[in-house]
C-alpha positions as CSV (number, residue, x, y, z in Angstrom):
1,X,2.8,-58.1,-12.8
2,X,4.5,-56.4,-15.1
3,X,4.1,-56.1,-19.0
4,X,7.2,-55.0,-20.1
5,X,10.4,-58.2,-20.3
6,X,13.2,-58.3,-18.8
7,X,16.6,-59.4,-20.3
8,X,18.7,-61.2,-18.0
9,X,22.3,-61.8,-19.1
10,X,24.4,-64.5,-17.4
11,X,28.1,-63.5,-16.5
12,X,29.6,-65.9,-14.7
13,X,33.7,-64.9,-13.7
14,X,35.4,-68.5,-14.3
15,X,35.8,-70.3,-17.9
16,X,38.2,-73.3,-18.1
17,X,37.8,-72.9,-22.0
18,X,38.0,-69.8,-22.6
19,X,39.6,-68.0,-19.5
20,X,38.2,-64.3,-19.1
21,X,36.0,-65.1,-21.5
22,X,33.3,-62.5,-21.1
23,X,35.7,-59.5,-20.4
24,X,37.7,-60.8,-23.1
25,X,38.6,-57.6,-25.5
26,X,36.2,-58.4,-28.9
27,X,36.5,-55.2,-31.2
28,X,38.0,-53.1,-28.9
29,X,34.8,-53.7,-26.1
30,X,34.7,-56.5,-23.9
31,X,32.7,-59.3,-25.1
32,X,29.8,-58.5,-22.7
33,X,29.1,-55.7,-24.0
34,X,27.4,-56.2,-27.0
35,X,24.9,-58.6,-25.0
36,X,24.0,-55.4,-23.3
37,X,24.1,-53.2,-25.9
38,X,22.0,-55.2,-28.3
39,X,19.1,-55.5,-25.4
40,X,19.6,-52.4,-24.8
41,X,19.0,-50.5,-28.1
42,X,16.2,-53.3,-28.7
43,X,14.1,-50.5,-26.7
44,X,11.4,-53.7,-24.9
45,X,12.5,-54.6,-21.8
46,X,11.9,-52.8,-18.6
47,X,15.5,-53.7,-17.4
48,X,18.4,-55.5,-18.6
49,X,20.2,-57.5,-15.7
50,X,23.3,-58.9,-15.8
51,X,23.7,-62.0,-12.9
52,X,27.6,-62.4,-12.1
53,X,29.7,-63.5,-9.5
54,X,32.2,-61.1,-10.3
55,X,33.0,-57.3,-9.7
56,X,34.8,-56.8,-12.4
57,X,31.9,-58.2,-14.4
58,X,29.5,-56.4,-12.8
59,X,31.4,-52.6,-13.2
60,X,31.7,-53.4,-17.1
61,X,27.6,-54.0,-17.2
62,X,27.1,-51.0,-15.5
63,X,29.4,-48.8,-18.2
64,X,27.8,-49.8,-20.4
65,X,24.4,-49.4,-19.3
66,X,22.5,-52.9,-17.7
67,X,22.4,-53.3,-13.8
68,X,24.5,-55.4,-11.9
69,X,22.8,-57.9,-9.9
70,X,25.7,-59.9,-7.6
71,X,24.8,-64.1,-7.3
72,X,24.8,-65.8,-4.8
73,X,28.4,-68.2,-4.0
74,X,26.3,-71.5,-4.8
75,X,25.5,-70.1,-8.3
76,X,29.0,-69.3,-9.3
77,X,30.4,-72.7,-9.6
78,X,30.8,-75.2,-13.0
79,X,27.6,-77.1,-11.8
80,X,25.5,-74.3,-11.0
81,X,22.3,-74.0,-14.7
82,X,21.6,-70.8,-16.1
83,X,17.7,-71.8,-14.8
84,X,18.8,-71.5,-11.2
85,X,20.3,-68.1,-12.1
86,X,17.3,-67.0,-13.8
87,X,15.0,-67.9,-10.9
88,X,17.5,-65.9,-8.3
89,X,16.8,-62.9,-10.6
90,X,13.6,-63.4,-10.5
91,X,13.3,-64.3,-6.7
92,X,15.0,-60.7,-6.7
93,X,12.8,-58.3,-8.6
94,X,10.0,-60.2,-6.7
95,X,11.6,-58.7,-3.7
96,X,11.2,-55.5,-4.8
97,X,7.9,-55.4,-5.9
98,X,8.4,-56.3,-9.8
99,X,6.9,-59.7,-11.6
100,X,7.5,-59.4,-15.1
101,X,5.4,-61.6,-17.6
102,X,8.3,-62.8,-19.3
103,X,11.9,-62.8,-19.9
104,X,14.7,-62.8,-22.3
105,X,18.3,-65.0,-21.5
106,X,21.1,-63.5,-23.7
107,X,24.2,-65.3,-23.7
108,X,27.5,-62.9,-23.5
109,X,29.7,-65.2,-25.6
110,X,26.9,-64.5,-28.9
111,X,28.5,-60.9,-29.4
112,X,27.1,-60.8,-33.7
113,X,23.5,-60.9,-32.0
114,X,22.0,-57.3,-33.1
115,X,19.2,-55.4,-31.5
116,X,16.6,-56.4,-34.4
117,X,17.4,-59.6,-34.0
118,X,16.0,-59.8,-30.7
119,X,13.0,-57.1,-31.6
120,X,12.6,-60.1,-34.1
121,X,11.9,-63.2,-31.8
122,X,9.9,-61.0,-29.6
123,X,7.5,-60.4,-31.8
124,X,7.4,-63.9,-32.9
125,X,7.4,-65.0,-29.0
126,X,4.7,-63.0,-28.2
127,X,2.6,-62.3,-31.7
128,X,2.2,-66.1,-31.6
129,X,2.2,-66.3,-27.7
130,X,4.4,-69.1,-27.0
131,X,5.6,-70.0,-23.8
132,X,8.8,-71.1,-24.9
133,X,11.2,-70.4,-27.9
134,X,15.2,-70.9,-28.5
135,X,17.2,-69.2,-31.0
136,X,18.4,-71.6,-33.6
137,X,20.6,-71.6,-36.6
138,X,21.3,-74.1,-39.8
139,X,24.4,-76.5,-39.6
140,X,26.7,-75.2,-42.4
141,X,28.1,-77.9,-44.9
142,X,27.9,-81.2,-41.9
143,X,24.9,-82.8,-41.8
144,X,24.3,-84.2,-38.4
145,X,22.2,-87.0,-39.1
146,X,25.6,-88.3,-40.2
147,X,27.2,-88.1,-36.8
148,X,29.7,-90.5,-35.8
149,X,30.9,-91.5,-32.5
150,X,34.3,-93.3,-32.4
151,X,35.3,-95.9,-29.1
152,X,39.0,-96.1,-27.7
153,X,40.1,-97.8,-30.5
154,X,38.4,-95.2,-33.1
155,X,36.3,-97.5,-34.6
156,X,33.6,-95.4,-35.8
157,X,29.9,-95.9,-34.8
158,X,26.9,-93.9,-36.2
159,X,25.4,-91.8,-33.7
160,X,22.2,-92.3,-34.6
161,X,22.1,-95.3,-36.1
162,X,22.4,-96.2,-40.2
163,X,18.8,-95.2,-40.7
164,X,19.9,-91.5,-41.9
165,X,22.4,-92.8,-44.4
166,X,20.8,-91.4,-47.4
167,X,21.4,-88.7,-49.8
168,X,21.5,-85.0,-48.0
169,X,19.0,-83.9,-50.6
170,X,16.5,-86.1,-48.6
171,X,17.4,-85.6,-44.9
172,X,15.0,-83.2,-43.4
173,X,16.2,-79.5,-42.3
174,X,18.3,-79.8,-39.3
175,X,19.3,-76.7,-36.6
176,X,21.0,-76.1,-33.8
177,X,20.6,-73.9,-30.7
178,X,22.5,-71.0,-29.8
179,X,22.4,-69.3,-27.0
180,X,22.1,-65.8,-28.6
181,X,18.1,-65.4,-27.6
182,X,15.9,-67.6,-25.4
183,X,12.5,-66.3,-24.7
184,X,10.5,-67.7,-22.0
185,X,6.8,-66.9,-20.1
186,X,7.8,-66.3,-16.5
187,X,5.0,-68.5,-14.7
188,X,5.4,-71.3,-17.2
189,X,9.8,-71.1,-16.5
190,X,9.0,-71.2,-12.7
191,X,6.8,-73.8,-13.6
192,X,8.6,-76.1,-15.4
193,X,12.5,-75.4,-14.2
194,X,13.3,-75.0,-17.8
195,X,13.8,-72.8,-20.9
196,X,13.1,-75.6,-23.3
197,X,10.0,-76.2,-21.4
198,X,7.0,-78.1,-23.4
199,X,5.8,-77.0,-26.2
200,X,9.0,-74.6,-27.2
201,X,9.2,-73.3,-30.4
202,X,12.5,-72.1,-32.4
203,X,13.3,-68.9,-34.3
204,X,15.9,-68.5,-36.7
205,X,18.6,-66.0,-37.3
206,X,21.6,-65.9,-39.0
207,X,23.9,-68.1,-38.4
208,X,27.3,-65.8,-38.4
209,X,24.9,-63.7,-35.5
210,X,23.9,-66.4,-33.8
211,X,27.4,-68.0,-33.5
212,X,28.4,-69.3,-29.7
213,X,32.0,-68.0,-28.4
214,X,33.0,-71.0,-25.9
215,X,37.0,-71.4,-26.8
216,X,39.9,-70.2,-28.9
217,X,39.0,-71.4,-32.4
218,X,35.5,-70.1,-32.1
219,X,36.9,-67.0,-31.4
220,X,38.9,-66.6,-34.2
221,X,36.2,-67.4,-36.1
222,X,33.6,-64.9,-35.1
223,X,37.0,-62.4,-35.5
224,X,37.0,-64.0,-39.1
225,X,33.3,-63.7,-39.6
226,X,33.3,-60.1,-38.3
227,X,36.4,-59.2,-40.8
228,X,34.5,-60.7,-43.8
229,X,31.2,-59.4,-43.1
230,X,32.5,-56.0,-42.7
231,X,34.4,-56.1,-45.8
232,X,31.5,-57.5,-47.5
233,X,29.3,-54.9,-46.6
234,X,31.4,-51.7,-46.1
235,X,30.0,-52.1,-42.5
236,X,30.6,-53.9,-39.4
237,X,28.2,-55.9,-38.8
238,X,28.4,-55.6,-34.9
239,X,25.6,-53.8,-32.7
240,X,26.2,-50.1,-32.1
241,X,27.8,-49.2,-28.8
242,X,26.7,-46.4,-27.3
243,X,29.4,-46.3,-24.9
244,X,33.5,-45.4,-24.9
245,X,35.0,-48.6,-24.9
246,X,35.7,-49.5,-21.2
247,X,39.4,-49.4,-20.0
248,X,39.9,-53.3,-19.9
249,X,43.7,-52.7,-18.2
250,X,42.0,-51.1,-15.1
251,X,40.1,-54.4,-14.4
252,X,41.8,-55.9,-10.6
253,X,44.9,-58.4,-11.4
């Protein structure tokens, strides 16, 4: 087995949402690549793979440095998890010999996740030795014990119920998971068919890093949040790419 991770970055071609999504020009790179480059530059895994249906996909991961490993057609529909694509990677490197102790999903639509952001959770996934652990961030200004649901008729209903309808200075600390950085111990994934397997911790980050790309608005505002941070700072506050932007107009029509 090996002692070294492995990232494994999920790709797939097709977004109803957000067409093109993950070869979608962020910065003047495509989306994915700062996926790649941040696990790249975080110097701890023994390979960075990114799992894709697409060619086009896979000739971006390659520029910019991760392998391309080509799924299977059952894996590149709507229904198909990001577990099942996780255990074909693994069922793949097992193949060839390689078993590594434990691996690292990193979403492609989380392009403000840096490199010391995942050297981060690592050593808070492995200092602590948990077996599971999800990148999380804090809601900003909603509070979602306050949720509400609303029927046909948009009569509203509380989502979870009227017990939470206090003052916010009361309600306990509340996050939500991105898909920036999800650490998991292989045997215990294979195990239990699940990144949030039992017990699974959480680890913080920022919140403008951690931020999930899944349609138009949230992309204009991670182009917002990049703008601001960047003025803010003097610098952007993107990973570094180590590569010449790939030439998105040579991608296949």
């Amino acid at each position: 087995m090996n002692t070294k991770p492995i990232a494994i970055i999920p790709a797939r071609g097709g977004s109803k949402r957000l067409p093109g999504k993950n070869v979608r020009q962020f910065f003047g790179h495509p989306m994915l690549a700062y996926a790649v480059s941040a696990a790249l530059n975080s110097g701890i895994f023994a390979e960075v793979i990114v799992s894709s249906d697409d060619a086009d996909i896979g000739r971006i991961a390659e520029w910019y440095g991760a392998q391309f490993l080509l799924r299977p057609p059952d894996l590149a529909t709507d229904s198909a998890g990001l577990v099942a694509v996780a255990k074909h990677v693994l069922e793949v490197l097992r193949n060839r010999g390689a078993e590594p102790a434990a691996i690292c999903q990193c979403m492609p639509n989380c392009p403000l996740v840096r490199s010391e952001d995942i050297v981060q959770h690592w050593r808070l996934f492995n200092g602590e030795n948990r077996r599971f652990q999800i990148s999380v961030v804090p809601y900003r200004a909603v509070y979602p014990h306050w949720a509400i649901v609303p029927d046909e008729q948009q009569r509203g209903q509380w989502l979870l119920g009227e017990r939470y309808l206090t003052r916010s200075q009361e309600l306990a600390k509340a996050f939500c998971p991105t898909g920036a950085i999800w650490w998991a111990r292989t045997a215990d994934f294979l195990e239990q068919s699940a990144f949030y397997g039992s017990p699974f911790h959480v680890a913080l980050m920022d919140a403008n890093r951690g931020i999930d790309i899944d349609d138009e608005e949230d992309l204009k505002l991670a182009e917002v949040i990049v703008h601001g941070l960047t003025r803010r700072d003097g610098v952007s506050p993107l990973e570094t790419l180590k590569h010449t932007a790939f030439a998105l107009e040579s991608l296949s029509a």
